[in-house]
C-alpha positions as CSV (number, residue, x, y, z in Angstrom):
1,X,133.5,-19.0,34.9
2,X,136.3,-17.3,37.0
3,X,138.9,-19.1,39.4
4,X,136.2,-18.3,42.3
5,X,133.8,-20.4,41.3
6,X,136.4,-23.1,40.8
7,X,137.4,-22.8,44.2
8,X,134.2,-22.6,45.6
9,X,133.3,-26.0,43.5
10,X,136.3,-27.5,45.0
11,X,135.6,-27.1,48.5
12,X,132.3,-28.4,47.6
13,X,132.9,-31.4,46.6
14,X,135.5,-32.1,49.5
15,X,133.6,-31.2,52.2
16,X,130.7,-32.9,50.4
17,X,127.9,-30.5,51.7
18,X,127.4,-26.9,50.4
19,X,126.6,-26.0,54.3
20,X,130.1,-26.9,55.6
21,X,132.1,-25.2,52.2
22,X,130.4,-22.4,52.8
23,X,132.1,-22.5,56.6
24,X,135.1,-23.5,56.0
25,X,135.5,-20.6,52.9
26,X,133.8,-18.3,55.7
27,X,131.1,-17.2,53.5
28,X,127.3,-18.1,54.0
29,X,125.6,-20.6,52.5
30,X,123.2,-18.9,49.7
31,X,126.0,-17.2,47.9
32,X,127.9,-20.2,47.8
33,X,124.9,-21.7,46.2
34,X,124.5,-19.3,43.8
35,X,128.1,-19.3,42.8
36,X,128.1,-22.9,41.7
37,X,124.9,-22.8,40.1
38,X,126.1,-19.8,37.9
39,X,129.4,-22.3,37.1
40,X,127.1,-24.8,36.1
41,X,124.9,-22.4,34.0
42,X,128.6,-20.5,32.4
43,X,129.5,-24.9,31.4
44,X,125.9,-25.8,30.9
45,X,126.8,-28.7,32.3
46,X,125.0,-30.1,35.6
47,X,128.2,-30.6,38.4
48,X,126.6,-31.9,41.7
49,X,123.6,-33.9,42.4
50,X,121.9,-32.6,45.6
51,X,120.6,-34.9,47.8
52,X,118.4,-34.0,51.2
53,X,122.0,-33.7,53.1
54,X,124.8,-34.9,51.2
55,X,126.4,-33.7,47.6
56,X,127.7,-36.0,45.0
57,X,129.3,-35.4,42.0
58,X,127.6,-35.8,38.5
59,X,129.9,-37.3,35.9
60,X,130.6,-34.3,34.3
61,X,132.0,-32.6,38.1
62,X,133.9,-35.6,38.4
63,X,135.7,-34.8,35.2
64,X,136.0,-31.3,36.1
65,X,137.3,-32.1,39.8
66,X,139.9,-34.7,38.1
């Protein structure tokens, strides 16, 4: 896990779609993908739950986000 990631989760879960992070941190969207699933695999922990068009957080990224 490095502060990267962190970021990366962050602006995840406020934009609430990996498509728009991945915008706003000027990155495309595959990386940014990839990035959080390797944070999630580092914790071993499961952060977002993905849904068709929307992310939520899992209870464990809701106690990481706090």
């Amino acid at each position: 896990m490095d502060l990267k990631q962190l970021a990366y989760f962050v602006a995840v879960v406020e934009e609430g779609n990996i498509t728009k992070a991945a915008a706003r941190l000027h990155i495309s969207q595959p990386p940014l993908s990839t990035q959080i699933r390797l944070l999630e695999e580092d914790l071993g922990i499961k952060l977002l739950d993905r849904g068709p068009r929307q992310i939520s957080l899992s209870e464990a990224g809701q106690l990481l986000y706090c």
